[in-house]
N, C-alpha and C positions, 0 to 999 in steps of 0.2 A: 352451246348446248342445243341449239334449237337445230342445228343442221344437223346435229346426232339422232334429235330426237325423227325430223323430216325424211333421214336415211334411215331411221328405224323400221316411218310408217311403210314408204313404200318395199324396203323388203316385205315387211308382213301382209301387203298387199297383193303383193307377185304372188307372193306362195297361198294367202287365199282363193285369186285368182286362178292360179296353174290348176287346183283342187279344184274348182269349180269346172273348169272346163276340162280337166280331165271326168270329170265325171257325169256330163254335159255329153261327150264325144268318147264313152268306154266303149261304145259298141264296134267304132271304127279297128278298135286293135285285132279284131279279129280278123280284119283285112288286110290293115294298112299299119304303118310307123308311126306311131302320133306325137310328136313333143310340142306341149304347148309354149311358145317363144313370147317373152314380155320385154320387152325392151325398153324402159322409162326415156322419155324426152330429157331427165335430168342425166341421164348416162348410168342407170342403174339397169343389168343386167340379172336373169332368173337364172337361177343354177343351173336348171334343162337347157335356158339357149345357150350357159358357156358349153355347158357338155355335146350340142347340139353340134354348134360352129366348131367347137376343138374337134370332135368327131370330122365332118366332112375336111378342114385342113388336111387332118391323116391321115384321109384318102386321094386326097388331092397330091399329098405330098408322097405317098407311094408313086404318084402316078409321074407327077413331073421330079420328083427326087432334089425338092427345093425345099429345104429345113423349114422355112419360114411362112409355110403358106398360112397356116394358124392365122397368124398375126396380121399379114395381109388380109386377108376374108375379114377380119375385125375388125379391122382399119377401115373393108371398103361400105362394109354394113353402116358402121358408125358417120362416114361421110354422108352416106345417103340419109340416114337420121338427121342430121345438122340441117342438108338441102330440102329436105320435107319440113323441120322446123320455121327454116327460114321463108317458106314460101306460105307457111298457116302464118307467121307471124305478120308478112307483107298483108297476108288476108285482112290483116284486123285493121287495115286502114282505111278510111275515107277516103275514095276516089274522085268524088265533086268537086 
């Protein structure tokens, strides 16, 4: 129950978040594409960067006409996540 409930907070967090900063950066839209992307440390994903990331795959995959780039881009975002994790986490060590 507790991991449903810790999976509950952070969705309802992203999405108060995304709100905020879309509304924080509305004025950008008149120029520019704005999706604000949340990516939780715990591997929780905001609805806009799945739509974000699926989006570029599908252009990607027009381009190189490889089904699977989606998933790839997913894969490589998420590795980068893990190797920023793990280099904040070496952070919290004493070095003396």
């Amino acid at each position: 129950m507790r991991i449903l409930k810790f999976t509950i907070n952070i969705v309802l967090n992203n999405n108060t978040n995304n709100n905020n900063k879309i509304a924080k950066y509305g004025e950008l839209e008149n120029t520019h594409i704005f999706f604000p992307v949340a990516i939780e440390t715990a591997g929780a994903w905001n609805h806009l960067a799945n739509e974000l990331v699926q989006e570029i795959g599908r252009r990607i995959t027009a381009v190189t006409e490889e089904p699977r780039e989606s998933m790839f881009l997913f894969q490589r975002l998420s590795i980068a996540l893990q190797r920023r994790n793990a280099v904040a986490f070496r952070g919290t060590f004493n070095t003396e």
